[in-house]
C-alpha positions in Angstrom: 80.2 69.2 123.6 77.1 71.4 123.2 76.6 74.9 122.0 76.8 75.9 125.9 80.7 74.4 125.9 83.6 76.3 125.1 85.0 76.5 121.8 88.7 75.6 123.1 90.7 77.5 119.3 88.5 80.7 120.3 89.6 80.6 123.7 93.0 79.4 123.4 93.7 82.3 120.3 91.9 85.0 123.2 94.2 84.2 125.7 98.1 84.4 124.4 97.2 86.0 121.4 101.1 88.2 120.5 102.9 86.8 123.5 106.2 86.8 123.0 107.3 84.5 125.6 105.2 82.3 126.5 105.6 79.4 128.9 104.7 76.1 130.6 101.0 75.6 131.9 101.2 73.0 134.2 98.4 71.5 136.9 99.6 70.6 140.1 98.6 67.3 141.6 95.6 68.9 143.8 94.5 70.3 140.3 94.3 67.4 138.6 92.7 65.7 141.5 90.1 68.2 141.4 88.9 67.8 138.1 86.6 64.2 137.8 87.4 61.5 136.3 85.3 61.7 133.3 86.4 64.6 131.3 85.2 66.3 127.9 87.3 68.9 127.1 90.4 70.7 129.1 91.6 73.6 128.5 95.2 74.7 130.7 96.4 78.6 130.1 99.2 80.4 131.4 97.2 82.9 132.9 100.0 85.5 133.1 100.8 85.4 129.7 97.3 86.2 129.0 97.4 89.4 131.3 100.6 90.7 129.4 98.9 91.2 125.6 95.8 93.5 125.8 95.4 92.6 122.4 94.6 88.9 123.9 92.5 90.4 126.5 90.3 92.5 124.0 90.2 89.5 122.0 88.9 87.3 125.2 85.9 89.8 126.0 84.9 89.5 122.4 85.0 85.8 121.7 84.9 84.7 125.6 80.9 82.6 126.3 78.7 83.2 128.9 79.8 80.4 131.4 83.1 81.5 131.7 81.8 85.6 131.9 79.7 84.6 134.2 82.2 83.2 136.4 84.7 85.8 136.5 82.1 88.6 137.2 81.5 86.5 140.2 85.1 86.4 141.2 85.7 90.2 140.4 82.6 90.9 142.7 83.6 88.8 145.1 87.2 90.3 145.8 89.3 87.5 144.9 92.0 89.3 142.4 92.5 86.4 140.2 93.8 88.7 137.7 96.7 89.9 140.1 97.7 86.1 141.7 96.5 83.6 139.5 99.3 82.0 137.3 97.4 79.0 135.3 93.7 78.6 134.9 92.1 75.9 133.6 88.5 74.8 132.5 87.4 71.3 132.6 84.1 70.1 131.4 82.9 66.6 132.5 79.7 64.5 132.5 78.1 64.5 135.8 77.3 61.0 136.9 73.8 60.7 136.6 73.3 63.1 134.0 73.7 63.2 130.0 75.2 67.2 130.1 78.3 68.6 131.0 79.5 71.0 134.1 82.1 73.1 133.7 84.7 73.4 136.8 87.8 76.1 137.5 90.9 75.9 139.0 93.4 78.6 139.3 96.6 78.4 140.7 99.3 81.3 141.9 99.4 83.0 145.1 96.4 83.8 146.6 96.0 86.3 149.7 93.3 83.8 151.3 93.5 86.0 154.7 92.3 88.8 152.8 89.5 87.3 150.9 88.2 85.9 154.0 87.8 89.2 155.4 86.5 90.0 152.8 83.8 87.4 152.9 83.2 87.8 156.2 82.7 91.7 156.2 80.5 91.1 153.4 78.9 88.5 156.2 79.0 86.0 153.2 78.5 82.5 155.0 80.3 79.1 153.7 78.5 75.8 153.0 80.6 73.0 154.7 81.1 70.1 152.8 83.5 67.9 155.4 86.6 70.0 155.5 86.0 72.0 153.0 84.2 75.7 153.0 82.1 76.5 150.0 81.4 80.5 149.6 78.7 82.0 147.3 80.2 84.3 144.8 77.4 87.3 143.9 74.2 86.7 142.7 75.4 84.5 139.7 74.7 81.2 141.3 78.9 80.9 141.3 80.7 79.0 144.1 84.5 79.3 145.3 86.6 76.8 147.3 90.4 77.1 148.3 92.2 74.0 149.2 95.1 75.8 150.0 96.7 79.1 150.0 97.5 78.2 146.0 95.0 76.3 144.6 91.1 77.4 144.3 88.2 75.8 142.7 85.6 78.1 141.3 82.2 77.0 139.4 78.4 76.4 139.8 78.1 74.5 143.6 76.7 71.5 142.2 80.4 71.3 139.8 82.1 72.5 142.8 80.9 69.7 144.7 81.7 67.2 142.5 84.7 68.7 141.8 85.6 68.4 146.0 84.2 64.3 145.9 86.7 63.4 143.5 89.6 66.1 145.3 88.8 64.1 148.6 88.9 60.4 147.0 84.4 59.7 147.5 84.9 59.9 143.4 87.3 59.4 140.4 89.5 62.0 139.8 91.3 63.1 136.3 94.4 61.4 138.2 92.4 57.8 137.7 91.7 58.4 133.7 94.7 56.8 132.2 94.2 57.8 128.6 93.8 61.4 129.3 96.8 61.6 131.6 98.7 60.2 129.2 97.8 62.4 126.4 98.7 65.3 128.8 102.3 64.2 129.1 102.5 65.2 125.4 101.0 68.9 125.8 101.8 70.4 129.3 105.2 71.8 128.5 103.3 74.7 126.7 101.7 77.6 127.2 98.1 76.4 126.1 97.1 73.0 125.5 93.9 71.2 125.5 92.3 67.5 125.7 89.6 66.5 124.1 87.6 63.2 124.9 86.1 61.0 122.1 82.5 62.8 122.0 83.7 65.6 122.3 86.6 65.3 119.4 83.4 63.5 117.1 82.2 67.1 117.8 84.9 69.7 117.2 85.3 67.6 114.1 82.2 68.0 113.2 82.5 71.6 113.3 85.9 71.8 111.6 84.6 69.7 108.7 81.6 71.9 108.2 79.7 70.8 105.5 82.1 67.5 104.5 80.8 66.2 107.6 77.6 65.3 106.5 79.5 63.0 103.8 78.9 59.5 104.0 82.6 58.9 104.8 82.5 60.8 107.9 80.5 58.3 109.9 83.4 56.0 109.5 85.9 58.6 110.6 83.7 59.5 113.3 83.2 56.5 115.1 86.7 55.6 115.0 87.8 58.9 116.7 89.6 58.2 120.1 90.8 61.6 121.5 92.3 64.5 120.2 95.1 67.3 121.3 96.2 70.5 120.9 98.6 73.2 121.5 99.6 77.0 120.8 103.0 78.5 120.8 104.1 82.1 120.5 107.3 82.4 120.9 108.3 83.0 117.4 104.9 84.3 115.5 101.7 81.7 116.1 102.3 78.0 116.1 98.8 75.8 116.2 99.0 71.9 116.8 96.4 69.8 116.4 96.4 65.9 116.6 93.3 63.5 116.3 94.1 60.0 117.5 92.3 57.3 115.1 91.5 53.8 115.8 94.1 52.8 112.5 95.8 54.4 109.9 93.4 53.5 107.3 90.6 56.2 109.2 93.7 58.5 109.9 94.3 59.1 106.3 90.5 58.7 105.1 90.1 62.1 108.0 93.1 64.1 106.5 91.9 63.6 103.0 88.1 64.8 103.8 89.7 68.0 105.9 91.9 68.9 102.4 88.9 68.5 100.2 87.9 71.2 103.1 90.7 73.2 102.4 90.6 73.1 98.8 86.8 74.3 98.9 87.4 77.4 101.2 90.6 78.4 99.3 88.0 79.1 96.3 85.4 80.7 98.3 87.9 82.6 100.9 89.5 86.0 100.6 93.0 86.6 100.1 93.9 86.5 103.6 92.0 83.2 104.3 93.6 81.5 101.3 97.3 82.3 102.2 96.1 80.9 106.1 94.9 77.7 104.2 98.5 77.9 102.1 99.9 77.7 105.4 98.1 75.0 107.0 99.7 71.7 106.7 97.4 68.5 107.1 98.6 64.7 107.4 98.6 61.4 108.8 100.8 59.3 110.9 100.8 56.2 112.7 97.0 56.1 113.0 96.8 60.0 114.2 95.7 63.0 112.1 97.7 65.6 112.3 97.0 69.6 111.8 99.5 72.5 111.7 99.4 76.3 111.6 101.6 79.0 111.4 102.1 82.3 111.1 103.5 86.1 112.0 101.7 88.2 114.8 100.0 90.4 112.6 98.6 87.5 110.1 97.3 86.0 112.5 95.6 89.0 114.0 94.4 90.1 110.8 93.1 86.9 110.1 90.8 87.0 113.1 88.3 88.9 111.6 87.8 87.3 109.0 84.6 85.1 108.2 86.8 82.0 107.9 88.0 82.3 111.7 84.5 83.4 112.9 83.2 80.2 110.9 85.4 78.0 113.4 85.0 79.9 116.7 81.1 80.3 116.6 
């Protein structure tokens, strides 16, 4: 994942941040279809939940990058009222075929007035691109696209992610449905409010950010090319709950990882401030059965404090 990806904490912190009750963000199966095959990252948020805290949406507008900015400007302008009916949203970044970057594709699903925005559209005389049976609209000047395959699902992106988004919906392509690993990783997260998936690259790369500096340890390269996939979740039911878990190729690399990220710890409890230190104190890192595993927690209003602080920032940037 490059610097023009989405830093998946960041955005999962902005968008439940103090939500007292949160719930299950689930993809339906045209969701999943509509996402290709060859994944990066994912990123599924209970949308509504994210609407209830304006601390989370003050915290989203700070923190939130330019792709994803982009896109909802074009939705706003465009009249669909994704804040109103959409219930989960979800971000998916995958490799086009082809190419060595990344596109980044949306789907929201909820309740959408579809009658309305096509009036919409069409007052604004706003003409679709066909693509077989599906109607692609221009949203704004942006260079953003919006399909609905049905009255509650839409994809949303740049056309050329929308496209392929559509190829793998209507079976030209591989869809998420056909990538057995990440499917079966999402059995494990999709009963919460956020979760994400990360592929191998781009778990060699979050890594590589989390590890800061110990990354450029000669030990790393062995942890890093035995990295398989990685997980995580956020809970706020009762304060913050953060869960992380890096699948290793063996143990051996699982425990070699979680030793290298306390030396981390240890380092930043001398240099942090107060705050950051007790947020290390309550950070639990291990290994299990060949998988690293990372845990967080802490009240509301730690967690909010610590957002400021040069620690978080050093992980989100």
């Amino acid at each position: 994942m490059n610097r023009t990806g989405w830093n998946l904490l960041a955005w999962a912190a902005a968008a439940v941040m103090c939500v007292p009750m949160a719930q299950a963000a689930q993809l339906s199966s045209d969701g999943k279809a509509s996402i290709p095959r060859d994944v990066q990252q994912l990123i599924v948020v209970d949308y509504r939940a994210m609407q209830n805290s304006s601390a989370a949406m003050e915290l989203k507008e700070r923190i939130m990058p330019p792709e994803l900015k982009r896109l909802e400007t074009a939705m706003k302008t465009s009249g669909l009222k994704v804040d109103q009916d959409a219930d989960t949203l979800a971000f998916a970044a995958f490799r086009a075929p082809g190419s060595d970057g990344t596109r980044i594709v949306g789907i929201a699903q909820g309740q959408f007035h579809t009658r309305e925005v096509m009036a919409n559209f069409t007052k604004q005389k706003v003409k679709p691109v066909v693509l077989r049976n599906n109607s692609i609209y221009p949203m704004g000047s942006a260079g953003m696209s919006v399909v609905f395959l049905n009255q509650t699902t839409m994809v949303f992106g740049d056309r050329e992610a929308v496209k392929a988004a559509l190829d793998a919906r209507d079976g030209l392509t591989q869809s998420l449905l056909a990538n057995g690993d990440m499917m079966n990783e999402m059995n494990a997260v999709d009963s919460r409010a956020i979760w994400s998936l990360l592929d191998q690259k781009g778990t060699q790369t979050m890594m590589k950010s989390v590890l800061g500096e110990a990354a450029q340890l000669a030990d790393y390269d062995t942890v890093r090319n035995r990295m398989k996939s990685s997980r995580y979740t956020m809970d706020f039911q009762n304060g913050v709950k953060f869960d992380m878990a890096v699948v290793m190729s063996d143990t051996m690399t699982a425990a070699t990882a979680a030793t290298l990220m306390k030396g981390v710890s240890i380092l930043r409890k001398s240099t942090g401030t107060p705050l950051e230190r007790s947020a290390l104190d309550q950070t639990t890192i291990d290994s299990n059965a060949g998988t690293l595993t990372v845990s967080y927690s802490s009240s509301d209003s730690q967690f909010a404090s610590l957002l400021s602080s040069p620690l978080f920032q050093s992980v989100v940037r």
